[in-house]
N, C-alpha and C positions, 0 to 999 in steps of 0.2 A: 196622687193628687186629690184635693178635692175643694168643691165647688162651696163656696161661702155664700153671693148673694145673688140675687137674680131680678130684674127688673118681670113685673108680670100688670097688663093692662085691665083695670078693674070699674068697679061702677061705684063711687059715692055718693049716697041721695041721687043718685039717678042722672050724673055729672061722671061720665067719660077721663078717669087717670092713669095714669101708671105708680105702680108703687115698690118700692124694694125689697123682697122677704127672702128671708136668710132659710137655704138650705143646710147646711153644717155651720154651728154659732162657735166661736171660741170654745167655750167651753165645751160645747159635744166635740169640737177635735180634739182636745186634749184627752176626753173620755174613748175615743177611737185609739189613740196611741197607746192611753195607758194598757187597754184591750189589748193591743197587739204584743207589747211587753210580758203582759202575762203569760199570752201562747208561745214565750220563747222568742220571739221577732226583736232582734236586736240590731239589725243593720237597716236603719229608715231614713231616707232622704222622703219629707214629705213638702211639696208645692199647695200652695193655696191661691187657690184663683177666684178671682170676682170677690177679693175682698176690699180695694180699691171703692171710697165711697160711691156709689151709684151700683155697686156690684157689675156682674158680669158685662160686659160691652157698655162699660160707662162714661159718662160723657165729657166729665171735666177729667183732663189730664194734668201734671203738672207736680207737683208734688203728691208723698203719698199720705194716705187719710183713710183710714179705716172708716167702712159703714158700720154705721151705730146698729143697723138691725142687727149688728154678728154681735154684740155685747159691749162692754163698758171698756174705759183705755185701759182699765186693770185689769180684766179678762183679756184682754190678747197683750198685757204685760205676762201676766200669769203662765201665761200660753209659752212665751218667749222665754219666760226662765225656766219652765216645766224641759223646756228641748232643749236648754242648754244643760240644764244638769242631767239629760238623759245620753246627751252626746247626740240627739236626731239634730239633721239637717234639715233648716229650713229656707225654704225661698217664697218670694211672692212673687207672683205671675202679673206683670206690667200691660197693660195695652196699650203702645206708642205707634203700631203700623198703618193697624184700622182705627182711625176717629172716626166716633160717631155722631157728634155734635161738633159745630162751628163755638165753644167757648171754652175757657175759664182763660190756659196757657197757650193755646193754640187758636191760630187765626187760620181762616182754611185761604185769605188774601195773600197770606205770604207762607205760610208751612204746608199747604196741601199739592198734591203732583199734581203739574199742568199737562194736558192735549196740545195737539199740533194747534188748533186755535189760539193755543193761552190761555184757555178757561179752564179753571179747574175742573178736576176728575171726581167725578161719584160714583163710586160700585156700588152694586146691585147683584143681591145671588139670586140666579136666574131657575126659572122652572127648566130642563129639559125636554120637556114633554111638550109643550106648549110655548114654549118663549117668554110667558111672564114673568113676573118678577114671583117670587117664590112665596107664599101667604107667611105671612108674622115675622119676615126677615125686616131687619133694619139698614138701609140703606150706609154707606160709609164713604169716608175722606181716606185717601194713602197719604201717609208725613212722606215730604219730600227728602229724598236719602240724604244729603249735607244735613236735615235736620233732627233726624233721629239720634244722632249721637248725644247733641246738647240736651236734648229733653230727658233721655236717658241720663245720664250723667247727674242734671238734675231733678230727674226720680231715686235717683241710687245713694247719693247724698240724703237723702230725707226719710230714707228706710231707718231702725234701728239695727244698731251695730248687730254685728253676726248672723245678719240675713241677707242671706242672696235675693238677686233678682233676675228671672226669668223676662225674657223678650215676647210674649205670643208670636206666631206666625213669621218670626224672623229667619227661621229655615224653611218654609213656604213660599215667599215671595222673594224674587227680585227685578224690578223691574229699572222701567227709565225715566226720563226726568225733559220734558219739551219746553220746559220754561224758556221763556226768551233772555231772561235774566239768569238764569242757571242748567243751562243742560248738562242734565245727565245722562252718562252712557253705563247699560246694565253694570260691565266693570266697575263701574265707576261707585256703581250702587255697592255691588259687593264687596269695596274696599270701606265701606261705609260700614256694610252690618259686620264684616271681622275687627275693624277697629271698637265698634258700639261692645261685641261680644269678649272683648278683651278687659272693659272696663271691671 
């Protein structure tokens, strides 16, 4: 695997941002595989993650869109014919479980998992030590299970041909579903993420 963009929190003219900066760009992974190639490494399934525009834990969902900070659409075209003619597998790594913003595709009024109240759920990864919330963690929405299939499905239409797509944290979690309008029971969930991973 390896990791394409990262959001990181910076100061412009003295004005509090965040901005996206590419840890592995297109072209440095094509120059990683070629590497490996040379050492004899011919059996490579490689996963690229956080390359989804916003990089890593990014905020619009919905179709997929390379971040520009990883290169041009002809670098990671490049990219894609370089593993097709090499015979490597490629997948790109989806974020549909944890949302982290309320926009683009997802509404957290109707796709985020409700509490017994019927308000919707915010995670929070927690310190251990103390109970706070964990310093530089970003807070997140769960997709309600009936609605991870369609999102996925389409994300997976909007990939280019011959690249998988990976789930994050869909063998991590399963949970339930309080909505008033749609309960879910964990089964319920899990017939959710084997049909999602059938796709």
């Amino acid at each position: 695997s390896l990791i394409g963009a990262i959001r990181e929190d910076v100061t412009v003219l003295g004005i509090k941002t965040t901005q996206t900066n590419a840890l592995t760009t297109f072209q440095q992974a094509e120059t990683i595989l070629k590497a490996l190639g040379d050492a004899g490494i011919d059996q490579i399934n490689l996963t690229l993650l956080g390359v989804q525009e916003g990089g890593w834990q990014y905020d619009k969902i919905g179709t997929f869109s390379p971040d520009n900070a990883l290169g041009s659409k002809k670098d990671f075209e490049q990219l894609l014919n370089f593993t097709e003619q090499k015979g490597i597998s490629l997948s790109i790594s989806a974020e549909l479980i944890n949302i982290y913003r309320n926009a683009g595709a997802f509404s957290a009024g109707k796709d985020a998992v409700r509490q017994l109240t019927d308000a919707y759920s915010m995670q929070k990864i927690w310190n251990v030590v103390d109970g706070s919330k964990k310093s530089g963690s970003r807070s997140y929405y769960l997709m309600e299970p009936s609605k991870l299939f369609p999102f996925t499905k389409s994300f997976v239409e909007s990939v280019p041909e011959g690249v998988s797509v990976t789930v994050n944290d869909i063998g991590n979690k399963i949970y339930s579903q309080f909505g008033k309008k749609n309960f879910t029971t964990r089964q319920e969930a899990l017939d959710e993420w084997t049909k999602t991973l059938a796709l």
